[in-house]
Biopython code that builds the backbone (N, CA, C, O; Angstrom):
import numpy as np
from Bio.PDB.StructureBuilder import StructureBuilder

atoms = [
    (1, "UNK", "N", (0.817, -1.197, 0.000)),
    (1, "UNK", "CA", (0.000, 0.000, 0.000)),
    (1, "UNK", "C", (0.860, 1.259, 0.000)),
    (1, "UNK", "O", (0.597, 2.284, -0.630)),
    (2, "UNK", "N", (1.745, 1.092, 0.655)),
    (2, "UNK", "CA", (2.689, 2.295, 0.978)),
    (2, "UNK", "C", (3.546, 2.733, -0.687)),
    (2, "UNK", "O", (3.808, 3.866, -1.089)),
    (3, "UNK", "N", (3.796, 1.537, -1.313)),
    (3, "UNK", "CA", (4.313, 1.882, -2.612)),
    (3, "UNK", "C", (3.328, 2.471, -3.396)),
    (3, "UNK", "O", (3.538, 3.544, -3.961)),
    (4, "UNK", "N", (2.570, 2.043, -3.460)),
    (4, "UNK", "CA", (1.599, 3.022, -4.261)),
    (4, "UNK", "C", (1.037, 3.916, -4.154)),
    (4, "UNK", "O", (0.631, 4.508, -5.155)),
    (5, "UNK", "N", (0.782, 4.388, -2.836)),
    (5, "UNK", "CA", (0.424, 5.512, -2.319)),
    (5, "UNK", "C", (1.953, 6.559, -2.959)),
    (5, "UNK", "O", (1.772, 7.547, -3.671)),
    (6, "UNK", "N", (3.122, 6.168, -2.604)),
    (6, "UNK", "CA", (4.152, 6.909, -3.341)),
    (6, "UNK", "C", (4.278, 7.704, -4.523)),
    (6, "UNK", "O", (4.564, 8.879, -4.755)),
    (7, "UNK", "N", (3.904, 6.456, -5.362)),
    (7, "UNK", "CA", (4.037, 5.957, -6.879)),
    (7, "UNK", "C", (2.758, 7.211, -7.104)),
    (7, "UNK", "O", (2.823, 7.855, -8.151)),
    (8, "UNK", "N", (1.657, 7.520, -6.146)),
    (8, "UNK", "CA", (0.940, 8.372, -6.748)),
    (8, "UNK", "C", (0.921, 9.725, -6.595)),
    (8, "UNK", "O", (0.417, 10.705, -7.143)),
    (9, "UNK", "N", (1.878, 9.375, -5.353)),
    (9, "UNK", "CA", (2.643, 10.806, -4.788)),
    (9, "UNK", "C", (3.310, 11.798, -5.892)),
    (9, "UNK", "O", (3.153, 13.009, -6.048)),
    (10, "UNK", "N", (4.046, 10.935, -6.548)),
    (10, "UNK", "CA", (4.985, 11.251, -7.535)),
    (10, "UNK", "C", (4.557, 11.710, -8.796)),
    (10, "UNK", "O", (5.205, 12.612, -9.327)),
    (11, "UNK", "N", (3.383, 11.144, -9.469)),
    (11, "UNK", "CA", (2.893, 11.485, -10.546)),
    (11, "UNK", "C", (1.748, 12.715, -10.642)),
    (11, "UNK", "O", (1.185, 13.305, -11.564)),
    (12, "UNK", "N", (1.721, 12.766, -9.301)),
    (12, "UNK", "CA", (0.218, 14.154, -8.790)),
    (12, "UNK", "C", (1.489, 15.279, -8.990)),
    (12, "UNK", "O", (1.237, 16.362, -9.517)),
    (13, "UNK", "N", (2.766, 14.973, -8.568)),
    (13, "UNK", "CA", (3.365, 16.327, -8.552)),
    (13, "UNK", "C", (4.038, 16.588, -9.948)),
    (13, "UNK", "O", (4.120, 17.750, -10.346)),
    (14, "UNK", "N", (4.575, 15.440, -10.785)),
    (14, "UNK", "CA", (4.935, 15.178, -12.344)),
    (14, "UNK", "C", (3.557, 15.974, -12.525)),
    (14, "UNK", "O", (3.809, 17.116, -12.142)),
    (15, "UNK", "N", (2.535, 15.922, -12.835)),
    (15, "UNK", "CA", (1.606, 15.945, -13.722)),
    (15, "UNK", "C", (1.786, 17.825, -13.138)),
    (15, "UNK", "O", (2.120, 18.647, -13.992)),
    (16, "UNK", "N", (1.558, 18.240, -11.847)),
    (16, "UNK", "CA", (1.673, 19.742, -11.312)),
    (16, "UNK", "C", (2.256, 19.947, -11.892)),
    (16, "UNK", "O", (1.756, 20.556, -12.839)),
    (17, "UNK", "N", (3.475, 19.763, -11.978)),
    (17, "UNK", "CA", (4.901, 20.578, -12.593)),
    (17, "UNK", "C", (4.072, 21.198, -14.204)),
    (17, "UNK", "O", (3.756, 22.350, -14.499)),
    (18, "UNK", "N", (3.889, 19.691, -15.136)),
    (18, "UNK", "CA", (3.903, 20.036, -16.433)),
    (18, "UNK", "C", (2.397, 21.035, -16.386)),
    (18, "UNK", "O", (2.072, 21.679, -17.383)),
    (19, "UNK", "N", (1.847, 21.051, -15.546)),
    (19, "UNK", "CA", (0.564, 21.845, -15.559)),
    (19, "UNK", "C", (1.130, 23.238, -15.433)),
    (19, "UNK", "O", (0.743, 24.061, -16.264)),
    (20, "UNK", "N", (2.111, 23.668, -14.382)),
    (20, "UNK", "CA", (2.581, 25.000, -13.869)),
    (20, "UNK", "C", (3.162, 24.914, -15.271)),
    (20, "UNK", "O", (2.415, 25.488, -16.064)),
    (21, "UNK", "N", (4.294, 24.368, -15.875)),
    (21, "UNK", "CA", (5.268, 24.864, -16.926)),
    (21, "UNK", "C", (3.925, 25.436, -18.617)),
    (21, "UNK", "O", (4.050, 26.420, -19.347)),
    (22, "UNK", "N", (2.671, 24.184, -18.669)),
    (22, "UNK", "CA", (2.079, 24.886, -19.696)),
    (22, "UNK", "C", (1.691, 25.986, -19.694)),
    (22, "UNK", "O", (1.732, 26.667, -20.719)),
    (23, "UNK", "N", (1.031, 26.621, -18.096)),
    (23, "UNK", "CA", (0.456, 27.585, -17.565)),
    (23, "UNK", "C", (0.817, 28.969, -18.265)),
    (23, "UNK", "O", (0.202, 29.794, -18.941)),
    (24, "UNK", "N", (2.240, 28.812, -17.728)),
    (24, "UNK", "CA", (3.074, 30.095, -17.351)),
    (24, "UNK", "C", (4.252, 30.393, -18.741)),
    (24, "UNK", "O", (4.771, 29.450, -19.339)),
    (25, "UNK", "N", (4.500, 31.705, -19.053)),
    (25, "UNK", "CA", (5.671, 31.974, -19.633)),
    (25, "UNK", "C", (6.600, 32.288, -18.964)),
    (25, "UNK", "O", (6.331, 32.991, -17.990)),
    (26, "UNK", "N", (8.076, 31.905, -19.198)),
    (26, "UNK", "CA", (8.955, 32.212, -18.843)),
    (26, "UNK", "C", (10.241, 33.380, -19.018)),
    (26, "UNK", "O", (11.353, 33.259, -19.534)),
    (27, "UNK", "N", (9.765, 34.213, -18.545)),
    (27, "UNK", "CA", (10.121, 35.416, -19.514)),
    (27, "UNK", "C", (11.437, 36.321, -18.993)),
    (27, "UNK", "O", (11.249, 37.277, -18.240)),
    (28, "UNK", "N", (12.607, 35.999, -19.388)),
    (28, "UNK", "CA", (14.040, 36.642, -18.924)),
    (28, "UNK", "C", (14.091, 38.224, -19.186)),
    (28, "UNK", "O", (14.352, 38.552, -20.344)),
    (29, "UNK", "N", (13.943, 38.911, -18.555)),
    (29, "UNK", "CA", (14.551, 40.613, -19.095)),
    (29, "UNK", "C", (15.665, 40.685, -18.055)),
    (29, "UNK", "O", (15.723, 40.538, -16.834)),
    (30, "UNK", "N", (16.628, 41.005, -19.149)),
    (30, "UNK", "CA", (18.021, 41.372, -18.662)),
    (30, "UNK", "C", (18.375, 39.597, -18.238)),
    (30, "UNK", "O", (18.377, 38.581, -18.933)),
    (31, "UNK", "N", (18.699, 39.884, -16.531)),
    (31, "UNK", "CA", (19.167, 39.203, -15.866)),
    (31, "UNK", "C", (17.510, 38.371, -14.880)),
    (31, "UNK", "O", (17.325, 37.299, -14.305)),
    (32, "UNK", "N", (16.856, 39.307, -15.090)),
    (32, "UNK", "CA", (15.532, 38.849, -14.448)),
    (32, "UNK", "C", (14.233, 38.034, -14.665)),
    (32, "UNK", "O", (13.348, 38.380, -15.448)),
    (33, "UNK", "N", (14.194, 36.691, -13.745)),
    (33, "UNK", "CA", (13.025, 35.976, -14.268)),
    (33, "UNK", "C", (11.768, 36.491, -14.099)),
    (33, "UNK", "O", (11.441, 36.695, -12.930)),
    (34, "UNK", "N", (10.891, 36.782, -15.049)),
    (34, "UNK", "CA", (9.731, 36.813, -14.897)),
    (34, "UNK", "C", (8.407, 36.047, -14.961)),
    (34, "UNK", "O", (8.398, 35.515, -16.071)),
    (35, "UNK", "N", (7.252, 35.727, -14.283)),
    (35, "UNK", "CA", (6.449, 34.950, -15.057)),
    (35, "UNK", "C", (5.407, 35.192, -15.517)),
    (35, "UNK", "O", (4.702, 35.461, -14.545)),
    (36, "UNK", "N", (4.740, 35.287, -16.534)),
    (36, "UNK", "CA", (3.618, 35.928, -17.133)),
    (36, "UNK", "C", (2.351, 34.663, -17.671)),
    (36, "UNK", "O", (2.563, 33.999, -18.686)),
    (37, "UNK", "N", (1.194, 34.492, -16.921)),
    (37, "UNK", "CA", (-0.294, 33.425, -17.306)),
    (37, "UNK", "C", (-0.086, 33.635, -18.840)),
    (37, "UNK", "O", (0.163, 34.723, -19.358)),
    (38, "UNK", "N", (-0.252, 32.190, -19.636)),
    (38, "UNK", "CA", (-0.790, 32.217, -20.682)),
    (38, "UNK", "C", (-2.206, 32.118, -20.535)),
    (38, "UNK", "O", (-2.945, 31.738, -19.626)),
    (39, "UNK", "N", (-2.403, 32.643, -21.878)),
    (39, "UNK", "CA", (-4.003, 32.924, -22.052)),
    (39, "UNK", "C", (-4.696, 31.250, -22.194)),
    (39, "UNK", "O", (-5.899, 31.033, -22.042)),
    (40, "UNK", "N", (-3.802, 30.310, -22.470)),
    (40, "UNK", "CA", (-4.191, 28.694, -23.016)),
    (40, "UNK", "C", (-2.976, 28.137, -22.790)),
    (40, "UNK", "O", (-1.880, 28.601, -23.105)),
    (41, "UNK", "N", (-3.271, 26.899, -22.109)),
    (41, "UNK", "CA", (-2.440, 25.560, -21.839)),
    (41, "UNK", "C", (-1.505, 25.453, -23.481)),
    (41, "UNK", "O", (-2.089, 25.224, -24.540)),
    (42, "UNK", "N", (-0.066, 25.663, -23.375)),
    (42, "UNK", "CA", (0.339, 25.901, -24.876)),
    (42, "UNK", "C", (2.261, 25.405, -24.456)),
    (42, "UNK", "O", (2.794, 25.589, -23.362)),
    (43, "UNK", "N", (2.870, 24.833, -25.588)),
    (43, "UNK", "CA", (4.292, 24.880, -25.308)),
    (43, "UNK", "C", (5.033, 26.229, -25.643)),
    (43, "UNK", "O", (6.105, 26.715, -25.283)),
    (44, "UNK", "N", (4.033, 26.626, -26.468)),
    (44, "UNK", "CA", (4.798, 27.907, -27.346)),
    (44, "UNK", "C", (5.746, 29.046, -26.636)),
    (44, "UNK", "O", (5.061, 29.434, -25.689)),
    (45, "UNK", "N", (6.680, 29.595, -26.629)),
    (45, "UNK", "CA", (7.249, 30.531, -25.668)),
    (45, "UNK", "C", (6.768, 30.260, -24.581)),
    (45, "UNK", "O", (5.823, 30.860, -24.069)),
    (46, "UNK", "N", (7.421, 29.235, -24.063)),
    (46, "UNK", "CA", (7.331, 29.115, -22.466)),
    (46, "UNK", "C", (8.230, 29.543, -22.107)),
    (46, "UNK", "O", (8.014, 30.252, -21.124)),
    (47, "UNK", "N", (9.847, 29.472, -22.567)),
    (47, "UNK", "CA", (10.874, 30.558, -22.136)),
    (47, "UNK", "C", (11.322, 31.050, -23.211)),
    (47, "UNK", "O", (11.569, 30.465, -24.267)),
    (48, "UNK", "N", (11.488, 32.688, -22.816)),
    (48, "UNK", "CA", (11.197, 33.277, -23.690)),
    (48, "UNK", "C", (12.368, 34.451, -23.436)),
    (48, "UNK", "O", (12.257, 34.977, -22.329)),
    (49, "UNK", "N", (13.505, 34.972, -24.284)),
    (49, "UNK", "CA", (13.977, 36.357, -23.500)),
    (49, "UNK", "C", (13.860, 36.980, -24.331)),
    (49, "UNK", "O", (13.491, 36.722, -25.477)),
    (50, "UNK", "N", (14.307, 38.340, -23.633)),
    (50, "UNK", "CA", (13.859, 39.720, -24.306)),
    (50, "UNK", "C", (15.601, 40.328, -24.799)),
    (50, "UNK", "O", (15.797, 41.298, -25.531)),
    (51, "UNK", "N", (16.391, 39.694, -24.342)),
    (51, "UNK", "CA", (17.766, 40.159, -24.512)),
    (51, "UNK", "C", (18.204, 39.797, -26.159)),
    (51, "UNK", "O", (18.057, 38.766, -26.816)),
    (52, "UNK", "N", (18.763, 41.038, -26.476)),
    (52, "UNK", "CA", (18.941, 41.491, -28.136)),
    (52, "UNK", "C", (17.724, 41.477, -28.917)),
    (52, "UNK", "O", (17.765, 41.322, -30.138)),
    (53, "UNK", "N", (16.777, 41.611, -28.359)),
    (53, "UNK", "CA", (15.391, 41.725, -29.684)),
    (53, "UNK", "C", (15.199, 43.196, -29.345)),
    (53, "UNK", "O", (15.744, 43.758, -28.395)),
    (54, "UNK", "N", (14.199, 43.879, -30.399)),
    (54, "UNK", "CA", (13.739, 45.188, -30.358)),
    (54, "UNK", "C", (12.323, 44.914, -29.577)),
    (54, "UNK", "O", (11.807, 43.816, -29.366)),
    (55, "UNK", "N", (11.827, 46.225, -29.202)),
    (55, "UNK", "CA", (11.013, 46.052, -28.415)),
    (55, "UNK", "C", (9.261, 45.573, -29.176)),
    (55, "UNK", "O", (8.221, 45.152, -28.670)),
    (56, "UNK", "N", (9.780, 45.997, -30.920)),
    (56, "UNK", "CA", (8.954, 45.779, -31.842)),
    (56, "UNK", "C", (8.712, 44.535, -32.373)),
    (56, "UNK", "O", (7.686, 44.200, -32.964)),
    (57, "UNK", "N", (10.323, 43.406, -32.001)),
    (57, "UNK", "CA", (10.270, 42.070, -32.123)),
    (57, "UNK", "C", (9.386, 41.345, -31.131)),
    (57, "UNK", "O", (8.781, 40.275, -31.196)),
    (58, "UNK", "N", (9.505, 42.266, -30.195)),
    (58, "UNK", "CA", (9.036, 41.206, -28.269)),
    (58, "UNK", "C", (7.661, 40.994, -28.997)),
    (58, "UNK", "O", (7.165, 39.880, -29.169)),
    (59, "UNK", "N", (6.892, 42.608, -29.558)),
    (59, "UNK", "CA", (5.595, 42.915, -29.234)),
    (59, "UNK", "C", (5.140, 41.912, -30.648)),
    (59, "UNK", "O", (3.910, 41.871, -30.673)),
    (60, "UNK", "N", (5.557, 41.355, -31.451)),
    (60, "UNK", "CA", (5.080, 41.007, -32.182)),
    (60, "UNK", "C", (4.801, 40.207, -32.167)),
    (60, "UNK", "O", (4.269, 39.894, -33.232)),
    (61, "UNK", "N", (4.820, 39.277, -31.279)),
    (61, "UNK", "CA", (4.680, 37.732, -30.825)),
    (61, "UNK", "C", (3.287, 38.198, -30.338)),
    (61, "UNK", "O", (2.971, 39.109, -29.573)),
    (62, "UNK", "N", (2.468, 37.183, -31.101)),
    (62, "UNK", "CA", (0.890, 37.840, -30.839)),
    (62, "UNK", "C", (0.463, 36.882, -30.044)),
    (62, "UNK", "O", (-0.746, 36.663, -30.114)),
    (63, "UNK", "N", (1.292, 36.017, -29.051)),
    (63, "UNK", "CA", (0.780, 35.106, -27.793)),
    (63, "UNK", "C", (1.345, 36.089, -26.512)),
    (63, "UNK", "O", (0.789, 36.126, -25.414)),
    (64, "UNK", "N", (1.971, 36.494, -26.699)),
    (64, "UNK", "CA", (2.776, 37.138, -25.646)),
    (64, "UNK", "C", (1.796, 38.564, -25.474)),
    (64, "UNK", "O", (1.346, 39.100, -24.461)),
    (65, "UNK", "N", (1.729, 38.769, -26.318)),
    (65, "UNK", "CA", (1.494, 40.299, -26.579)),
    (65, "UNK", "C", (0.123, 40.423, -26.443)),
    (65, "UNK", "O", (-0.374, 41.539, -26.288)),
    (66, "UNK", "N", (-0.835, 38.998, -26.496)),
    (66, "UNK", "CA", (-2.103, 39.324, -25.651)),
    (66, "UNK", "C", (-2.071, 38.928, -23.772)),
    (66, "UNK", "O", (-2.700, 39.449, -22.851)),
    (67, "UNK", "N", (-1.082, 37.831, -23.777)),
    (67, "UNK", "CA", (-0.871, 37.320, -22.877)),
    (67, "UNK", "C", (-0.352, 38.811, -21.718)),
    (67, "UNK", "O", (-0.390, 38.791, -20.488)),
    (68, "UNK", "N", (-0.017, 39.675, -22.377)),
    (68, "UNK", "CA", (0.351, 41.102, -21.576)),
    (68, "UNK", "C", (1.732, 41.493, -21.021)),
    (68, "UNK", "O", (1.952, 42.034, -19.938)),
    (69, "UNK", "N", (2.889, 41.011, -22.238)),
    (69, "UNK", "CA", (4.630, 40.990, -21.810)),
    (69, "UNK", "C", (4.672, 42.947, -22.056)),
    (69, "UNK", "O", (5.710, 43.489, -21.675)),
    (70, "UNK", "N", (3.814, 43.654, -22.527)),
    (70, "UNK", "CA", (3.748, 44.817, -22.640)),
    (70, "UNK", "C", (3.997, 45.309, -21.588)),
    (70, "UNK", "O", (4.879, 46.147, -21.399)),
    (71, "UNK", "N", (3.336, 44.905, -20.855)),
    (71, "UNK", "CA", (3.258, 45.573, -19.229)),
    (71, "UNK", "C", (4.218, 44.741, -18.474)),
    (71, "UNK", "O", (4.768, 45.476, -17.653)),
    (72, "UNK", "N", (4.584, 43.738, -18.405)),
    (72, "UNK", "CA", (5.942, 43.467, -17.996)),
    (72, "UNK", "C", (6.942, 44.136, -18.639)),
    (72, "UNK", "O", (7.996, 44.153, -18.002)),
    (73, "UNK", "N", (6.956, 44.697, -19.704)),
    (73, "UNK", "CA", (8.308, 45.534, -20.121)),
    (73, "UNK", "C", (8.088, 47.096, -19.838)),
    (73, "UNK", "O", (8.890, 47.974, -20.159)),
    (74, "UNK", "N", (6.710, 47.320, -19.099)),
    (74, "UNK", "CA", (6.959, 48.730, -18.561)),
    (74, "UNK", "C", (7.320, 48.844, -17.029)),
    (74, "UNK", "O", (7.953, 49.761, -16.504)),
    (75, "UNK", "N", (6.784, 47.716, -16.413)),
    (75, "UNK", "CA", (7.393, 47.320, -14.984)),
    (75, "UNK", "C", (8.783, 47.416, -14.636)),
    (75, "UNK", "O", (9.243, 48.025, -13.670)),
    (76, "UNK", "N", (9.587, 46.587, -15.742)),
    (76, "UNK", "CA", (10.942, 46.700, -15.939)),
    (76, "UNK", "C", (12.034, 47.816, -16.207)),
    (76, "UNK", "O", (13.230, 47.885, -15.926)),
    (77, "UNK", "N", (10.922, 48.886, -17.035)),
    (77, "UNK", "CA", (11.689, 49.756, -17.116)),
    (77, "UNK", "C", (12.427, 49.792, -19.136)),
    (77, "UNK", "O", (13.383, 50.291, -19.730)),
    (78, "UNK", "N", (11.259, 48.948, -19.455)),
    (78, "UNK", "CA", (12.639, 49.174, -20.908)),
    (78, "UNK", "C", (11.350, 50.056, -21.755)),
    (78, "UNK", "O", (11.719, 50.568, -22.812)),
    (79, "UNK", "N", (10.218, 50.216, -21.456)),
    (79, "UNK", "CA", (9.477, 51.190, -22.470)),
    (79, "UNK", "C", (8.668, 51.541, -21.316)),
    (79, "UNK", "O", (8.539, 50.888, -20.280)),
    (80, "UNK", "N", (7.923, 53.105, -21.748)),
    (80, "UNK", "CA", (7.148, 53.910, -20.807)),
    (80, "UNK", "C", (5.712, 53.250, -21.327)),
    (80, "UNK", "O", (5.466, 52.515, -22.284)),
    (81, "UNK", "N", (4.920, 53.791, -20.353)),
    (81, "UNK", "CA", (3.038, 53.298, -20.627)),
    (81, "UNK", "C", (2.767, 53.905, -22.200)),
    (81, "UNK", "O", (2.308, 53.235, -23.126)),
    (82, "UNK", "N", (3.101, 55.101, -22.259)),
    (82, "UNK", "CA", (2.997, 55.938, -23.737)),
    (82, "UNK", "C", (3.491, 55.346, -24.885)),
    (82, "UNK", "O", (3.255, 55.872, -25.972)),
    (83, "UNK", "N", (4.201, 54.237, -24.800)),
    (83, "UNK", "CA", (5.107, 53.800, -25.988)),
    (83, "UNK", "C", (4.228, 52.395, -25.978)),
    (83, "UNK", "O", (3.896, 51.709, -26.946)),
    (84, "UNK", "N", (3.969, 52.198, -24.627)),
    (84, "UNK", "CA", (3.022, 50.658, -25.199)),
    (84, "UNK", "C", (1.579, 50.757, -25.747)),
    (84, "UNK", "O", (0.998, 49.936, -26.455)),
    (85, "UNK", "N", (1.010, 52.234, -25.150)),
    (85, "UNK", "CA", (0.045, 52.238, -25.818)),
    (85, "UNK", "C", (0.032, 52.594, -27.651)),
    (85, "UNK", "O", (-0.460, 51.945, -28.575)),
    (86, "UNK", "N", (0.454, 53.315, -27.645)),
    (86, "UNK", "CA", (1.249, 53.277, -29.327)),
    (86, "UNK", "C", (1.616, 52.212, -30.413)),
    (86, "UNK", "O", (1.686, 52.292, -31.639)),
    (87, "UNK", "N", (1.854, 51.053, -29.415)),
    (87, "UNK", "CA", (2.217, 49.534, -30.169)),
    (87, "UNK", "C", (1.319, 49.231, -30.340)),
    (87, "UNK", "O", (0.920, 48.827, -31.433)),
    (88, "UNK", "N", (0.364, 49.350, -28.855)),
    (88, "UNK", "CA", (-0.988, 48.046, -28.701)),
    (88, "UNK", "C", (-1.938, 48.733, -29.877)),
    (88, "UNK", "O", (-2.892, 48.063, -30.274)),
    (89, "UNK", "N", (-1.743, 49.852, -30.362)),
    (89, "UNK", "CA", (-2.977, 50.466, -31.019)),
    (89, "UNK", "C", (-2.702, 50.263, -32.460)),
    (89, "UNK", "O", (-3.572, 50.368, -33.324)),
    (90, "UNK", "N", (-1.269, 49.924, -32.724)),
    (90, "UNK", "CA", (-0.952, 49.621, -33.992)),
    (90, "UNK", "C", (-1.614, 47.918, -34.521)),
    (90, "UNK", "O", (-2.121, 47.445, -35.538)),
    (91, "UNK", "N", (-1.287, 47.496, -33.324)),
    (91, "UNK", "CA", (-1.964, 45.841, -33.295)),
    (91, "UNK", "C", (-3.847, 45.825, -33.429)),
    (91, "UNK", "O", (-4.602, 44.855, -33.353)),
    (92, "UNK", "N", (-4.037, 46.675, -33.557)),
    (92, "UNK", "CA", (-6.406, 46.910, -32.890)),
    (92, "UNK", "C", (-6.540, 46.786, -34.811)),
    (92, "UNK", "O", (-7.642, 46.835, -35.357)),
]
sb = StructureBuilder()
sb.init_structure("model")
sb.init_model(0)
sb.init_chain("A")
sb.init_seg("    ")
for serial, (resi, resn, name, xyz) in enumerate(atoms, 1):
    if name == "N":
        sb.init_residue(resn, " ", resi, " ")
    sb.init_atom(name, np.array(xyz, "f"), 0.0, 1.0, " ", f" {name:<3s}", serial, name[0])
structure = sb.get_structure()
């Protein structure tokens, strides 16, 4: 009994993990991890960095960019609210 009770121990938290990793993006600025909800259970940019792209490359990723990395890159400090609204309106 005790082995299997284990055995199910193990796969409740296997199965968590891959649930948290579809969940979430993994999103590096600079040196810093960030994590940002996907909008849908997805592999797509699960890690993801922002180091050497333009800020016009980040925004163009149209999972990210509904998913809301906009506002993680004004948190951070690499574009003001005024410059994201300017992108997001180019995207409508």
């Amino acid at each position: 009994m005790q082995k299997g009770l284990k055995k199910l121990v193990i796969w409740v938290v296997i199965l968590a993990c891959g649930y948290f990793i579809l969940s979430y993006h993994f999103i590096f600025i600079g040196s810093d991890l960030r994590l940002l909800k996907k909008s849908k259970l997805t592999l797509e940019c699960t890690v993801f960095s922002t180091q050497g792209k333009s800020i016009e490359s980040i925004m163009n990723v149209d999972d990210m960019r509904k998913d809301g990395i906009g506002d993680l890159l004004v948190e951070a400090g690499k574009i003001t609210q005024d410059q994201l609204d300017a992108i997001l309106e180019m995207y409508k």
